[in-house]
py3Dmol code that shows the C-alpha trace and the ligand (Angstrom):
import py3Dmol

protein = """\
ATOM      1  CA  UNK A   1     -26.285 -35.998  16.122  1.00  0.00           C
ATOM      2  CA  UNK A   2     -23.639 -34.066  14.917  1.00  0.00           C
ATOM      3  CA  UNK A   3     -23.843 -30.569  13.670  1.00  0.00           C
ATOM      4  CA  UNK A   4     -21.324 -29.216  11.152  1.00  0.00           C
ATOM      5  CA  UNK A   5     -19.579 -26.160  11.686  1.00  0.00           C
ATOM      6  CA  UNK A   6     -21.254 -23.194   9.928  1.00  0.00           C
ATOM      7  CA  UNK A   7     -21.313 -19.645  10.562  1.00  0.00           C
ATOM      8  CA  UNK A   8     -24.012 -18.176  12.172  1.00  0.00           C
ATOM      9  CA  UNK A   9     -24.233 -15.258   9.814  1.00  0.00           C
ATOM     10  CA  UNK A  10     -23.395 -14.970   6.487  1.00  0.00           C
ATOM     11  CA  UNK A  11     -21.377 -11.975   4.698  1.00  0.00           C
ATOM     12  CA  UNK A  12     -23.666 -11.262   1.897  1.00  0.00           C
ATOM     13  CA  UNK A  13     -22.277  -7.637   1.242  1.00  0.00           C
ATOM     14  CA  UNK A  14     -21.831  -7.146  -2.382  1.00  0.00           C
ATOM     15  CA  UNK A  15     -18.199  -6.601  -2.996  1.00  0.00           C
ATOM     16  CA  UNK A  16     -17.185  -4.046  -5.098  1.00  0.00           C
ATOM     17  CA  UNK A  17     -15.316  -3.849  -8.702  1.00  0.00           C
ATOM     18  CA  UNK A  18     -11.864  -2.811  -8.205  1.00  0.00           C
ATOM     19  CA  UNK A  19     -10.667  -0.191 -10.510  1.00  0.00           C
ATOM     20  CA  UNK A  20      -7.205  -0.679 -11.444  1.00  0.00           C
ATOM     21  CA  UNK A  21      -5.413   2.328 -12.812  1.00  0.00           C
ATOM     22  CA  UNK A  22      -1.699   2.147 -14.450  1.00  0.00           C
ATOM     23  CA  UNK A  23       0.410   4.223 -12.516  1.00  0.00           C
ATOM     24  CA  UNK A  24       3.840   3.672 -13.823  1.00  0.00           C
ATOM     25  CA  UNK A  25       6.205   1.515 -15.254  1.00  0.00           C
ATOM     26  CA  UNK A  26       7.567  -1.517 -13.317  1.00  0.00           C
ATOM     27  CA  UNK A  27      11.120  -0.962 -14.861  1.00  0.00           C
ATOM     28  CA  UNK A  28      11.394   2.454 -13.478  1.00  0.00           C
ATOM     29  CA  UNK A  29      11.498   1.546  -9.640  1.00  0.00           C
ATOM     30  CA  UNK A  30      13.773  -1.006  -9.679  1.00  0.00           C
ATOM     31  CA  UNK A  31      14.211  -3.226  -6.405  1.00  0.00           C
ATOM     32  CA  UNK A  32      14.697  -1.444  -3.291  1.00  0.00           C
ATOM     33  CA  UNK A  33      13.547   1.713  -4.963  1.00  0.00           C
ATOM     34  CA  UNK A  34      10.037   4.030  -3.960  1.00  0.00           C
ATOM     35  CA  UNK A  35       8.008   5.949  -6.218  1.00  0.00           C
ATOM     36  CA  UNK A  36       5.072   7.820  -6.049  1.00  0.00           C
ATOM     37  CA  UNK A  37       1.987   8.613  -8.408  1.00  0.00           C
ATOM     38  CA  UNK A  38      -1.054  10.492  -8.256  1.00  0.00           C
ATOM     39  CA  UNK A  39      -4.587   9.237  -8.815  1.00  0.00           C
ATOM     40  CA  UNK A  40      -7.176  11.897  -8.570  1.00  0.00           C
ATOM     41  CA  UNK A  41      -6.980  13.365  -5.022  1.00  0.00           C
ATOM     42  CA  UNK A  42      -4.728  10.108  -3.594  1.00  0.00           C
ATOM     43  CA  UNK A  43      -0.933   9.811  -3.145  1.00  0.00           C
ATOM     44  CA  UNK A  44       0.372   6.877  -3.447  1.00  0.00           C
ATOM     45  CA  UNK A  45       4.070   5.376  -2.956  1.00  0.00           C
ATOM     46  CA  UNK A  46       5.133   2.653  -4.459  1.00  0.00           C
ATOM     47  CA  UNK A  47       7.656   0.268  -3.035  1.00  0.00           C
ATOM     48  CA  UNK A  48      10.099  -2.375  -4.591  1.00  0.00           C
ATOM     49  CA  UNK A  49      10.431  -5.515  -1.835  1.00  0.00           C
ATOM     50  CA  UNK A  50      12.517  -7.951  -3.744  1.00  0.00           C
ATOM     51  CA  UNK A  51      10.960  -7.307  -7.474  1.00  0.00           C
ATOM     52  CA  UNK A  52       7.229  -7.321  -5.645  1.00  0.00           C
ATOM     53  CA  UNK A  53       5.382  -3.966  -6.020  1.00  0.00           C
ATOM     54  CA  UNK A  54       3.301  -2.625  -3.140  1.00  0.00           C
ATOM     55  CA  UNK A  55       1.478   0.590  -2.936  1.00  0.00           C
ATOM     56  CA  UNK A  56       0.515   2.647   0.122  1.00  0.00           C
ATOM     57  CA  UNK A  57      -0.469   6.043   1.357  1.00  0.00           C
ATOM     58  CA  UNK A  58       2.127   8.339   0.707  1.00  0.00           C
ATOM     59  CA  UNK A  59       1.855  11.187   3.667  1.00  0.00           C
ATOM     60  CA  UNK A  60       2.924   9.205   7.015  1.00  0.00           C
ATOM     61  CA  UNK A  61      -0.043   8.807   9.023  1.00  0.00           C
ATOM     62  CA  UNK A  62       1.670  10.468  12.295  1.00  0.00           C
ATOM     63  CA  UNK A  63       2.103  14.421  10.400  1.00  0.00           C
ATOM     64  CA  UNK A  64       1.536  15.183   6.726  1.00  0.00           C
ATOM     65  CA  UNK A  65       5.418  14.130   5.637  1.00  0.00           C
ATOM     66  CA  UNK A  66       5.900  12.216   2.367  1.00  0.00           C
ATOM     67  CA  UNK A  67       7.608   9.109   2.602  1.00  0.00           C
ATOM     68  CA  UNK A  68       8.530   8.981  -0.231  1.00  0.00           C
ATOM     69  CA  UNK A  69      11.336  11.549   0.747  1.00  0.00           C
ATOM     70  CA  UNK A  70      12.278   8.237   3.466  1.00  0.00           C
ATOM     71  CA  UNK A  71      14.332   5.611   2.969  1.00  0.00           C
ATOM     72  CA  UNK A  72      12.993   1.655   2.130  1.00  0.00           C
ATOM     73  CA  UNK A  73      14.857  -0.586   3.881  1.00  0.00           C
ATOM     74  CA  UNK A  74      13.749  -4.165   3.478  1.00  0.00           C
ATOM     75  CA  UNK A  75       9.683  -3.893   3.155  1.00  0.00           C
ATOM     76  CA  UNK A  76       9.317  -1.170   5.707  1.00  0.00           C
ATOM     77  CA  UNK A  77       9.570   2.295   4.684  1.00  0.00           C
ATOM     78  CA  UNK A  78      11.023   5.223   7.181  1.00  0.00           C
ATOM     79  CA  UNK A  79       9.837   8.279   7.497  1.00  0.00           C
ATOM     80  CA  UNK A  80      12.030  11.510   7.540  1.00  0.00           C
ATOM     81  CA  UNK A  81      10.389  13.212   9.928  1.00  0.00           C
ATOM     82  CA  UNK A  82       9.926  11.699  13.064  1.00  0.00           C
ATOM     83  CA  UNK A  83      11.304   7.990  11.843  1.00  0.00           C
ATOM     84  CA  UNK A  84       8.727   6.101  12.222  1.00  0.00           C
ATOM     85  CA  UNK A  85       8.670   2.791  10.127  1.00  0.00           C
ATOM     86  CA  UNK A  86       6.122   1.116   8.292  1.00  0.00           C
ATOM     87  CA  UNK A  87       5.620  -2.229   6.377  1.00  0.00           C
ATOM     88  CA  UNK A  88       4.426  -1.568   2.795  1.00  0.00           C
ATOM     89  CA  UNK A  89       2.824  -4.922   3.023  1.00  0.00           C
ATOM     90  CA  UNK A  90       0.267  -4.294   5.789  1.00  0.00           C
ATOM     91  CA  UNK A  91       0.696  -0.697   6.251  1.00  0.00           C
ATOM     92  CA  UNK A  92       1.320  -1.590  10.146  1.00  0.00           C
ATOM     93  CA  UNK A  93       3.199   1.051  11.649  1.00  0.00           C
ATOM     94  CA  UNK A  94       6.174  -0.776  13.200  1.00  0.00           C
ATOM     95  CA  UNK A  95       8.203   2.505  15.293  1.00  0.00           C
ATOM     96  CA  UNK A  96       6.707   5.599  17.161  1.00  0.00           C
ATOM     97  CA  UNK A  97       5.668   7.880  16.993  1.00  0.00           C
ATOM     98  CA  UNK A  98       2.887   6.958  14.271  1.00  0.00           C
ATOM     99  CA  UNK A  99       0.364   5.188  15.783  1.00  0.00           C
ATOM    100  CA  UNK A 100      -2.337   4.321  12.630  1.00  0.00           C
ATOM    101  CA  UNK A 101      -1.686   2.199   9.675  1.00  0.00           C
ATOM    102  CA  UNK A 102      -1.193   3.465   6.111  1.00  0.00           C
ATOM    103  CA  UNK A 103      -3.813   2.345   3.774  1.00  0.00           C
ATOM    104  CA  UNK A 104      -2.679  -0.193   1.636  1.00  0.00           C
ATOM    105  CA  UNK A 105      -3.886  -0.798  -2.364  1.00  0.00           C
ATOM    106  CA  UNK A 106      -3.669  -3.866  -4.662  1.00  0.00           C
ATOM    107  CA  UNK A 107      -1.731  -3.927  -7.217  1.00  0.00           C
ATOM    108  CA  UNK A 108      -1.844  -6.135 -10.357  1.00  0.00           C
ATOM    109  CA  UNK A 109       1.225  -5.839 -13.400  1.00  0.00           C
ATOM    110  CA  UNK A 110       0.242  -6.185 -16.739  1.00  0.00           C
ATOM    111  CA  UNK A 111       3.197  -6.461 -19.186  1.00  0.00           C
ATOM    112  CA  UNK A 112       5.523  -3.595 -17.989  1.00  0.00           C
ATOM    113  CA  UNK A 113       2.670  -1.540 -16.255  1.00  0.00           C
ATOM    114  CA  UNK A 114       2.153  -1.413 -12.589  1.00  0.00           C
ATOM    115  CA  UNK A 115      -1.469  -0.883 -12.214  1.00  0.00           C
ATOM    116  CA  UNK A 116      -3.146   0.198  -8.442  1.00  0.00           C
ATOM    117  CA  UNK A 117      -6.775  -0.672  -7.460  1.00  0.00           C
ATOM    118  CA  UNK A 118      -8.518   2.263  -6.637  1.00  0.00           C
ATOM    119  CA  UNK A 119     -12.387   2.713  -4.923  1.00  0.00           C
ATOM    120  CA  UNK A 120     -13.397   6.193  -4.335  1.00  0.00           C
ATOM    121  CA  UNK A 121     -11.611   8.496  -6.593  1.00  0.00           C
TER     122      UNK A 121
END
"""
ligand_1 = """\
4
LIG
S 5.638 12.794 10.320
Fe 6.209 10.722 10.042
S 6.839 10.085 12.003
Fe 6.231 12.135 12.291
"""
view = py3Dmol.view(width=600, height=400)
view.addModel(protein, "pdb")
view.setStyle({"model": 0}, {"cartoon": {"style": "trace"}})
view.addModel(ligand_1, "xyz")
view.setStyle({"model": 1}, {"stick": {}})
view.zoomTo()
view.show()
């Protein structure tokens, strides 16, 4: 007899609605570029890679500086503190001294807005 392979458990959590807000305007960070917007309480930077958009945390997770006042190189963002690096696609910290990811955000473009999923604000 052979048994297919199934997952013991099943994820049955209800996902929730993502709430995309428009925070800017894709022409105005051109590639290469950061921005940053507010929503609610949240700062988020915004990152050209190549014509993609990516959103993340803004304040480095190592101290409270704003990386949006670092430089993008490539997809990882410095920051000007301390110079630690971190991919705007995962949030991965990729140089010391930060240690902990930055939160990451979807982001969907409609026409020429760059909207950013949102779940707690
Ligand atoms: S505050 Fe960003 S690396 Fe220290």
């Amino acid at each position: 007899m052979q048994f297919l392979n199934k997952p013991d458990l099943y994820d049955w959590t209800p996902k929730m609605p993502e709430n995309f807000i428009k925070v800017a305007c894709a022409e105005d960070i051109g590639p290469g570029k950061l921005a940053r917007a507010r929503i609610g309480d949240k700062r988020i930077l915004l990152a050209n890679v190549d014509g993609e958009i990516f959103a993340t945390d803004e304040l480095c997770t190592h101290e409270d500086a704003s990386l949006y006042n670092g430089a993008l190189h490539h997809d990882c963002v410095s920051c000007p503190l301390h110079g630690s690096r971190f991919s705007v696609r995962t949030g991965e910290p990729r140089e010391e001294p930060a240690t902990e990811p930055l939160r990451t955000y979807s982001v969907r473009i409609e026409g020429k807005d760059i909207l950013v999923a949102v779940d707690d604000t």
